[in-house]
C-alpha positions in Angstrom: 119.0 -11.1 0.1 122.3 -9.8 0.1 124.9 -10.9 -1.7 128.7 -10.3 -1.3 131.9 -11.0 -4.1 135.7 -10.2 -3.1 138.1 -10.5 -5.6 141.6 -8.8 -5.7 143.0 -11.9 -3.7 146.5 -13.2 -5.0 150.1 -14.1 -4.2 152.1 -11.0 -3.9 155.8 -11.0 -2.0 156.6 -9.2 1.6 156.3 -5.5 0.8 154.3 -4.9 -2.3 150.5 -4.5 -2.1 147.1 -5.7 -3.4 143.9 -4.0 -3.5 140.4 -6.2 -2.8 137.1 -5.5 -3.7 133.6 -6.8 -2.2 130.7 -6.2 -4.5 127.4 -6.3 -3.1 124.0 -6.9 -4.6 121.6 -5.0 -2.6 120.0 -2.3 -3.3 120.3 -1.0 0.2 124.1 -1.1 0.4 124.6 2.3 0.9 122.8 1.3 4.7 125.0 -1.2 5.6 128.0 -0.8 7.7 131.0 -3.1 6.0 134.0 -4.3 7.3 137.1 -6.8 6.4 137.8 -9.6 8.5 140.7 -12.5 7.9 141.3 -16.0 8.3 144.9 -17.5 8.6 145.3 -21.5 8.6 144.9 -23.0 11.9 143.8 -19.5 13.3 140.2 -18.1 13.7 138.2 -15.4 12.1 139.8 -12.0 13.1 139.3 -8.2 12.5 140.3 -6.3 10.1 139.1 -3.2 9.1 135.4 -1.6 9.5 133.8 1.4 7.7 130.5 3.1 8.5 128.3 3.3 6.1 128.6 7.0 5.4 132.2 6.0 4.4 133.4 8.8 7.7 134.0 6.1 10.3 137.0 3.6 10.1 138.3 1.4 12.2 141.7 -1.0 11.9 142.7 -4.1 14.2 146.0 -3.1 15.5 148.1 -5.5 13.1 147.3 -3.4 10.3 146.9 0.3 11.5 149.0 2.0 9.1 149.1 -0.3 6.3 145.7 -0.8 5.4 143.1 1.4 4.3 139.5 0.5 3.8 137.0 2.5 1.6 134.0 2.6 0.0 132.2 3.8 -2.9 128.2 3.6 -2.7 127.8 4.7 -6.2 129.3 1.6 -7.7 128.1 -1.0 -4.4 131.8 -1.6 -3.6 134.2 -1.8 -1.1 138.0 -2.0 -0.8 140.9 -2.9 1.3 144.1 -1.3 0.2 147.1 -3.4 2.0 150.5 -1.9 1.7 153.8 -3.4 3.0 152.6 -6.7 3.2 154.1 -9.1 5.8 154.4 -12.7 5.3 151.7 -13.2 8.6 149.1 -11.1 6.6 148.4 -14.6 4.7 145.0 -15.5 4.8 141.6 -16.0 3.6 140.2 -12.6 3.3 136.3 -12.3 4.2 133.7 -9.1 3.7 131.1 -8.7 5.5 128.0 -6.7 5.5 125.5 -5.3 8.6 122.4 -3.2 8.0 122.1 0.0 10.3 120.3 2.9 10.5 123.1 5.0 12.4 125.5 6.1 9.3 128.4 6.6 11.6 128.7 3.3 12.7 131.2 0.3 12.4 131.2 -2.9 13.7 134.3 -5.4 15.0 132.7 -8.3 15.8 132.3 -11.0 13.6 128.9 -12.2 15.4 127.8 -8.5 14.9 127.6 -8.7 11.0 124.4 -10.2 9.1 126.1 -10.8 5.8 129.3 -12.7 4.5 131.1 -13.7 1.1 133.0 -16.5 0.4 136.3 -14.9 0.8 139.5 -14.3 -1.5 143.2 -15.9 -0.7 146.0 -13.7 0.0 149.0 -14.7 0.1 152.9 -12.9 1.0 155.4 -14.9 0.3 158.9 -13.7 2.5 
């Protein structure tokens, strides 16, 4: 069983940043491909950002190229999501998301493609 924590979430104003984290409990993290997805209210699940699991693969919806950055460390069972310049529409319910692969290059951004979720963290940019 996997097992996946953000934290990081918070109320921050239009420009500044906030950093999450996703802590995972399996022992085979370092085989999972990971990626970031959102949820504003009244909209749907959407992309965010994806990582392989060797960490040399990224991938970024569109709304965020160039502001966010995801990483990983596989020593500590982490990942992030750096979000600079913050916009009032990046408001949502941030979500993690974990999908076992044997192809370390890989990333996935499809919601329906990952196996593993947590239970999100708030973010909030007030203008």
């Amino acid at each position: 069983q996997v097992q996946l924590v953000e934290s990081g979430g918070g109320l921050v104003q239009a420009g500044g940043s906030l950093r999450l984290s996703c802590a995972v409990s399996a022992r085979t993290f370092g085989s999972n491909a990971m990626g970031w997805f959102r949820q504003g209210p009244g909209k749907e699940r959407e992309f965010v950002a994806g990582i392989s699991w060797s960490g040399g693969r990224t991938y970024y919806a569109d709304s965020v190229k160039g502001r966010f950055t995801i990483s990983r460390d596989n020593a500590k069972n982490t990942v992030y999501l750096q979000m600079d310049s913050l916009k009032p529409e990046d408001t949502a319910v941030y979500f993690c998301s974990a999908r076992p692969t044997s192809n370390s290059n890989m990333y996935y951004t499809s919601a329906d493609q990952y196996n593993y979720w947590g239970q999100g963290t708030q973010v909030t940019v007030s203008s």
